[in-house]
FIZADO-488969 format. One record per residue (C-alpha): residue in three letters; x, y, z. Coordinates in steps of 0.5 Angstrom, whole numbers, padded with zeros to 4 digits, always signed. Example, Ala and Ser with C-alpha at 12.3 -4.5 7.8 and 13.67 -1.06 7.14 Angstrom:
<nodes>
ALA+0025-0009+0016/SER+0027-0002+0014/
</nodes>
This chain:
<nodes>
UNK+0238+0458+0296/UNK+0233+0454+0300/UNK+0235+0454+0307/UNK+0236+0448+0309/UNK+0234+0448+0317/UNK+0234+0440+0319/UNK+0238+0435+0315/UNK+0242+0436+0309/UNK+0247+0432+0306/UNK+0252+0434+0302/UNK+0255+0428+0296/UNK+0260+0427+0293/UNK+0264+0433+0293/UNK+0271+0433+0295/UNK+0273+0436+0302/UNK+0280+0436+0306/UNK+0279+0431+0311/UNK+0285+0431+0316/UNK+0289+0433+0311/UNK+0288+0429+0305/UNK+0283+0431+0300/UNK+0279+0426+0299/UNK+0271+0423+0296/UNK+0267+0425+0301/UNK+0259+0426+0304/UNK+0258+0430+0309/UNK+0251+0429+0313/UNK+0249+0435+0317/UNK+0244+0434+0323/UNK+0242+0440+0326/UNK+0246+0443+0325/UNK+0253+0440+0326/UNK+0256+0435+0323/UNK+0253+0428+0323/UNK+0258+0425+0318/UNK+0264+0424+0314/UNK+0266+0418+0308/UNK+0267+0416+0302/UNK+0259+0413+0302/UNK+0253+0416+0307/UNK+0248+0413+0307/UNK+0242+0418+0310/UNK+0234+0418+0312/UNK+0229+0418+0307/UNK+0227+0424+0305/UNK+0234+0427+0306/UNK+0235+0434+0303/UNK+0241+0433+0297/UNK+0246+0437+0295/UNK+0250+0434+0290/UNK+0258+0436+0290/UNK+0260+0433+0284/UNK+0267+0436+0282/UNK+0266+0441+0288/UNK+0271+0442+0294/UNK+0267+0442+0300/UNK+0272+0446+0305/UNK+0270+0448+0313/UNK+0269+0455+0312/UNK+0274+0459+0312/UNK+0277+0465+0317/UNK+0279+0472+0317/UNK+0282+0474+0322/UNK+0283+0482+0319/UNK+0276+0485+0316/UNK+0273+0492+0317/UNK+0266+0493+0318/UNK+0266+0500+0319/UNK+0260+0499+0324/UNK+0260+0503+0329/UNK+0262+0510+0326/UNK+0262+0510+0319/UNK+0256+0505+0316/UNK+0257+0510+0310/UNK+0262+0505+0308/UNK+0260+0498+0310/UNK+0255+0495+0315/UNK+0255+0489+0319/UNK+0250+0486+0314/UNK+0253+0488+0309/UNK+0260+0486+0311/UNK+0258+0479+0313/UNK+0254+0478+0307/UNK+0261+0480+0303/UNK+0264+0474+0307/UNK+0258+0467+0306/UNK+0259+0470+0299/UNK+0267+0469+0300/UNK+0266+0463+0303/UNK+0268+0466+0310/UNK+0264+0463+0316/UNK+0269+0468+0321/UNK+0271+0474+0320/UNK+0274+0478+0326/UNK+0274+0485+0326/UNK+0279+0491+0327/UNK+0278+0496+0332/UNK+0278+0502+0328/UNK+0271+0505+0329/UNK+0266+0510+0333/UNK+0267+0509+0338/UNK+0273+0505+0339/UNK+0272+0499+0343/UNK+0277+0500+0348/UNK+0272+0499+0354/UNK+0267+0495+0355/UNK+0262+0500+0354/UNK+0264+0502+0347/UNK+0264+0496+0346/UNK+0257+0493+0347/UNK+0256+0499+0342/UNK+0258+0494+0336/UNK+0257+0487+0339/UNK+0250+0490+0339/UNK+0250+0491+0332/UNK+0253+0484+0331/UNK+0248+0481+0335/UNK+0243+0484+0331/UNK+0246+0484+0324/UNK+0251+0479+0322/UNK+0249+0473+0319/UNK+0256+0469+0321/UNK+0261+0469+0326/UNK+0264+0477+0328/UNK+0269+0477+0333/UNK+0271+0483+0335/UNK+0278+0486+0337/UNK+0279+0491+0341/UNK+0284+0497+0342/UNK+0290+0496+0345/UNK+0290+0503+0347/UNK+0285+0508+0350/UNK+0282+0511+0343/UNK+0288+0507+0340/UNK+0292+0514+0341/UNK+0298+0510+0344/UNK+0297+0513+0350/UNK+0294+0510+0355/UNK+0293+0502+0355/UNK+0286+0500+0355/UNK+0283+0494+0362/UNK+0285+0488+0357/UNK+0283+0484+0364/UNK+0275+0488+0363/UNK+0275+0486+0356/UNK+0278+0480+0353/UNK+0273+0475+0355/UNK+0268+0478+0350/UNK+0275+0480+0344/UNK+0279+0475+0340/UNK+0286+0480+0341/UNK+0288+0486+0342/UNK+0289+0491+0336/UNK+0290+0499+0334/UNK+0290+0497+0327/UNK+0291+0503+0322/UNK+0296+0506+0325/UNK+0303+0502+0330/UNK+0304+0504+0337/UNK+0310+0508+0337/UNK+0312+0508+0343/UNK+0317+0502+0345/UNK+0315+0503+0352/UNK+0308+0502+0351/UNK+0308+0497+0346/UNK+0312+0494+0351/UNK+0308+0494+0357/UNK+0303+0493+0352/UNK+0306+0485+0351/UNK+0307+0486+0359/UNK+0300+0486+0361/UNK+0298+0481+0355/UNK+0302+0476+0358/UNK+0299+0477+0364/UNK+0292+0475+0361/UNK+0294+0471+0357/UNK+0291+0476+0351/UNK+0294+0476+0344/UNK+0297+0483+0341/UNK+0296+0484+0334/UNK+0301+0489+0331/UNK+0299+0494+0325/UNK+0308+0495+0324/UNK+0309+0502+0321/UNK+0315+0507+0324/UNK+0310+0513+0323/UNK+0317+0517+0323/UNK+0320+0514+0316/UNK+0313+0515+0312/UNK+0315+0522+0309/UNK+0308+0523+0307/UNK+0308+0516+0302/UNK+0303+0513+0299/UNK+0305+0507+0294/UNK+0312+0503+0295/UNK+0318+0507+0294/UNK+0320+0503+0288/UNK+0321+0503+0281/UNK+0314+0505+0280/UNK+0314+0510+0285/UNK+0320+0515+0282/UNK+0317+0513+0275/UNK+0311+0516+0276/UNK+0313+0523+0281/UNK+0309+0520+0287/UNK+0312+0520+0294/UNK+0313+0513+0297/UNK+0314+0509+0303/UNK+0321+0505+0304/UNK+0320+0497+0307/UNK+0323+0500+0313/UNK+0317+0503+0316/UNK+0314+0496+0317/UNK+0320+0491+0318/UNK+0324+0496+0323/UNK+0318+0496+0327/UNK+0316+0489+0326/UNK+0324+0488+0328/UNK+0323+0493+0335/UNK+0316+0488+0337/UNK+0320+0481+0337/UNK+0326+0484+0342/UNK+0320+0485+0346/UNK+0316+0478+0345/UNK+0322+0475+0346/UNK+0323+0478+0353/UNK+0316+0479+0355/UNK+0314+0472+0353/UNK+0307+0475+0350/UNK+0304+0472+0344/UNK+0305+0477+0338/UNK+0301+0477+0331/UNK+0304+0481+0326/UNK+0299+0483+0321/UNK+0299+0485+0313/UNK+0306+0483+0313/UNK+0309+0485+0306/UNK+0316+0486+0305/UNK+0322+0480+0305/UNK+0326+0483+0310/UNK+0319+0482+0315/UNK+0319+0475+0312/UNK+0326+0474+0314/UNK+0325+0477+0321/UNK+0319+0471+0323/UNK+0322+0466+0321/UNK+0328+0468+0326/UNK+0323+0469+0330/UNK+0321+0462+0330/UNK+0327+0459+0330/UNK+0328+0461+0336/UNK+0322+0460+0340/UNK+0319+0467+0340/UNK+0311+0466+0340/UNK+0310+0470+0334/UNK+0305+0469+0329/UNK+0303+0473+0322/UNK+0298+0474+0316/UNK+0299+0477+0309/UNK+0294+0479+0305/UNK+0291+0475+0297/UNK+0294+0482+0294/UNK+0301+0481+0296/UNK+0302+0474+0294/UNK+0299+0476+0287/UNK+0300+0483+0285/UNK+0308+0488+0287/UNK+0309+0495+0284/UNK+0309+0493+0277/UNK+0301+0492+0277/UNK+0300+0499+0280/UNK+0296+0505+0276/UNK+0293+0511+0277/UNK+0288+0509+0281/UNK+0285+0508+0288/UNK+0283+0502+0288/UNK+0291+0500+0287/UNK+0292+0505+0294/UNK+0292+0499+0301/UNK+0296+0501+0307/UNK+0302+0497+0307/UNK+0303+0499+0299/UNK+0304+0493+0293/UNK+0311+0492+0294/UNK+0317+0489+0289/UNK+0316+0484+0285/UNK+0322+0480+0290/UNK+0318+0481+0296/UNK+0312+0478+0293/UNK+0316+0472+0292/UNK+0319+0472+0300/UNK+0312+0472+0301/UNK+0311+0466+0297/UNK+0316+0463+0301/UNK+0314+0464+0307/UNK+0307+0462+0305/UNK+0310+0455+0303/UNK+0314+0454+0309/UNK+0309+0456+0314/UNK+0313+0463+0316/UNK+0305+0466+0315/UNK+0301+0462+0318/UNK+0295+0466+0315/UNK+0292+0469+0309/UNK+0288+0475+0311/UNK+0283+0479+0306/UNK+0284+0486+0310/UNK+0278+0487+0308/UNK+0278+0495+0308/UNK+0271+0499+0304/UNK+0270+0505+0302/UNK+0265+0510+0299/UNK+0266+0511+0291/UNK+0269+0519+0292/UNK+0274+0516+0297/UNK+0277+0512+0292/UNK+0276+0516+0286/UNK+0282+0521+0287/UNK+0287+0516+0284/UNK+0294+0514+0288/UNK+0295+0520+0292/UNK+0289+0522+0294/UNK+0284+0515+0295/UNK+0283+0513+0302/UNK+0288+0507+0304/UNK+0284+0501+0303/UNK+0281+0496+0298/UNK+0275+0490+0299/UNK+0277+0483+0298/UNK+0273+0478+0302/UNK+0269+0476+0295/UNK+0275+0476+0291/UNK+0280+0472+0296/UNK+0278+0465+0294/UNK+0279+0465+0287/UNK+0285+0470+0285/UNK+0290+0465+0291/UNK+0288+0460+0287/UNK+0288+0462+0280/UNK+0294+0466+0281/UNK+0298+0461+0286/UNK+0294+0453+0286/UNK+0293+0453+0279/UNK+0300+0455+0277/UNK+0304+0450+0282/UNK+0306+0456+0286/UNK+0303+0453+0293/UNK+0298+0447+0294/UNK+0290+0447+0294/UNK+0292+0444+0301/UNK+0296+0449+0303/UNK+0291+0454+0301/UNK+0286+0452+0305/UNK+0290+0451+0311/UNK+0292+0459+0311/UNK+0284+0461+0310/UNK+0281+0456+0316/UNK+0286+0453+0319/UNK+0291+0457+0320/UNK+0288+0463+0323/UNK+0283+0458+0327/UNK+0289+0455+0331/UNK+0293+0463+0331/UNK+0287+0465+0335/UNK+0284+0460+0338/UNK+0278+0460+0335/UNK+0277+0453+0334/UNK+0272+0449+0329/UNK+0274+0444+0324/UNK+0272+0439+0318/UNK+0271+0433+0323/UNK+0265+0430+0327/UNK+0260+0434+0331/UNK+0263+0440+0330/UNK+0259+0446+0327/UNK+0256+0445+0319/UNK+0259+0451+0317/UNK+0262+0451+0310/UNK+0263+0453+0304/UNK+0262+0449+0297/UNK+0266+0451+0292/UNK+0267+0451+0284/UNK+0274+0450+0282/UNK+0272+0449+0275/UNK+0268+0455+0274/UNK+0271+0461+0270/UNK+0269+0468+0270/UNK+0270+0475+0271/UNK+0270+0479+0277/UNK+0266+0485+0276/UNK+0266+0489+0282/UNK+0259+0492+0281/UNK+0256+0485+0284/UNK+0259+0485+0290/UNK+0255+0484+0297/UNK+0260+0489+0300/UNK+0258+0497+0300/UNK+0266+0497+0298/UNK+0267+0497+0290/UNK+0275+0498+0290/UNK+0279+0493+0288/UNK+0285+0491+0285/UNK+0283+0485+0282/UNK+0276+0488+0277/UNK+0275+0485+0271/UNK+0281+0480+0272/UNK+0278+0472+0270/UNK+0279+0468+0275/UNK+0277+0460+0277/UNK+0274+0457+0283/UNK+0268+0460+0284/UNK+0264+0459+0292/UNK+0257+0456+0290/UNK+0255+0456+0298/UNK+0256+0458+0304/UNK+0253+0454+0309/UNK+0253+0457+0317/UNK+0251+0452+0323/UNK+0247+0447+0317/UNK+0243+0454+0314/UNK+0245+0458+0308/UNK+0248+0465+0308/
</nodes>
């Protein structure tokens, strides 16, 4: 795609204007957003794209992604990782801090904002740890490090310690820091590796109980509530998680939280004997994906996130109780929400699109919008293109994903960061 470096007009498509979807031209003018209406008249000479029965949405948001760089590029890189995401529709992507080194100072973290300075061919926004080498033992400086990270995360694992998640919310209030919460109660795992449900007990696996999640989800309310801290729940999949959320909010708690696209559309029966099944937390029952479906419609989630997670080939090749945990889903977010919740009635295009961008944007602040003079950074999308996924084209380094040879529709044509194409 020629990369368009000045004005560029993008006619007849249809974009989620204040929201509402309706007929729009949008004009681009270095960059930024010169215009949106029904009918934009532009200079002699213009670029045109004609979007004819094509969504144009503001670029999409990921909250959760792992670029695996720095520490283990042998899995994905920063350039190929945010390749993965234009592709995606993504102009944003944070990532999780579960590198080498950990960016729990400011020195460890040069290390992989230097990579994206150099790499990235979107907006990353890093996290950092919320505590020193995310050991649960020692809180990192968040005064030092939050004016360059988007929130404070030791994703991959739960800080265990009540007392130090506590004083973890206690500082993050202080500085107007949010923490985003990994819940997992490493004491109820017993060495599981898929959901302990139906399939779990069929297939002699050894599995991990909801608990695990909810129970600390449970444990680090209580504690926003009495601290006044903003928390994030991340990759929620149970209902009981769900139902702890939406009390929450009811009762003014600053929470927030995400799901993942393979929670809302796959469960436990979907599982096989492969590694590309295998994510932390598991695929769960079939009765929690409809309370995720709920919360999704009624706002309880406020974001989908892909958890972008790659892993070599070998990794994954050791079927469920051998694979590493992780699967990618940048590329494949679009086109399995809408196929497997907007084309059957489940949620609304609208709804869809406000989880993957406006959502997260507001849940971090990260701001950015479909308006006048706001960057151009948008994604083009096909919605009635149907096709095969087939992970062996994918950007990504990562080619494990549930969702392989699935036929899906809507197909991201163009992603478009600050007027230029990605």
């Amino acid at each position: 795609m020629e990369k368009f470096r000045r004005d560029l007009l993008l006619s007849g498509g249809t974009a989620l204007v204040q929201g509402t979807l309706q007929r729009a031209d949008i004009f681009i003018r270095d960059g930024r957003i010169a215009e949106i209406s029904p009918s934009v008249e532009v200079p002699e000479g213009t670029p045109v794209i004609k979007a004819e029965g094509k969504l144009i949405s503001f670029g999409f948001a990921d909250i959760h992604v792992h670029l695996r760089e720095p520490g283990a590029s042998y899995k994905e890189t920063i350039r190929t990782g945010t390749k993965a995401a234009a592709r995606g529709g993504y102009t944003t992507v944070c990532a999780m801090p579960n590198l080498n080194p950990v960016p729990d100072s400011p020195e460890h973290l040069e290390e992989e904002l230097a990579i994206i300075r150099l790499d990235a061919c979107i907006d990353v926004l890093p996290y950092a740890s919320i505590t020193v080498g995310r050991r649960g033992v020692q809180l990192v400086d968040m005064g030092a490090l939050k004016g360059s990270v988007v929130a404070f995360s030791d994703d991959g694992s739960g800080v265990q310690s009540g007392g130090m998640m506590e004083a973890a919310m206690r500082l993050a209030a202080r500085e107007d820091c949010i923490i985003a919460a990994h819940c997992e109660d490493e004491s109820l795992l017993r060495g599981g590796y898929i959901h302990d449900g139906a399939y779990c007990r069929a297939h002699g696996h050894r599995g991990i109980c909801s608990e695990s999640e909810w129970k600390q989800v449970e444990r680090d309310l209580a504690l926003c509530e009495k601290t006044g801290a903003r928390y994030h729940v991340c990759h929620i999949s149970t209902a009981e998680s769900v139902a702890l959320i939406r009390a929450a909010k009811a009762r003014g708690v600053r929470v927030s939280c995400e799901t993942a696209p393979h929670y809302l559309t796959l469960c436990e029966d979907d599982l096989r004997e492969e590694g590309r099944f295998k994510m932390n937390p598991p695929l769960r029952s079939a009765a929690d994906r409809e309370a995720l479906i709920e919360g999704l419609r009624d706002g309880t989630i406020d974001a989908i996130a892909t958890d972008h997670a790659p892993h070599s080939a070998e990794e994954k090749s050791r079927g469920l109780a051998g694979s590493a945990m992780g699967i990618t889903g940048l590329e494949t977010a679009f086109p399995v929400l809408y196929t497997g919740l907007v084309l059957p009635g489940r949620i609304g295009l609208e709804r869809l699109l406000e989880a993957l961008c406006a959502g997260p944007r507001r849940i971090f602040r990260i701001g950015g919008s479909l308006q006048k003079g706001e960057a151009a950074d948008l994604a083009v999308i096909d919605l009635n293109e149907r096709y095969i996924i087939d992970s062996s084209a994918f950007a990504s380094m990562g080619h494990a994903t549930p969702f392989d040879g699935m036929a899906v529709q809507g197909r991201v044509v163009l992603t478009l960061k600050n007027g230029l194409s990605v």
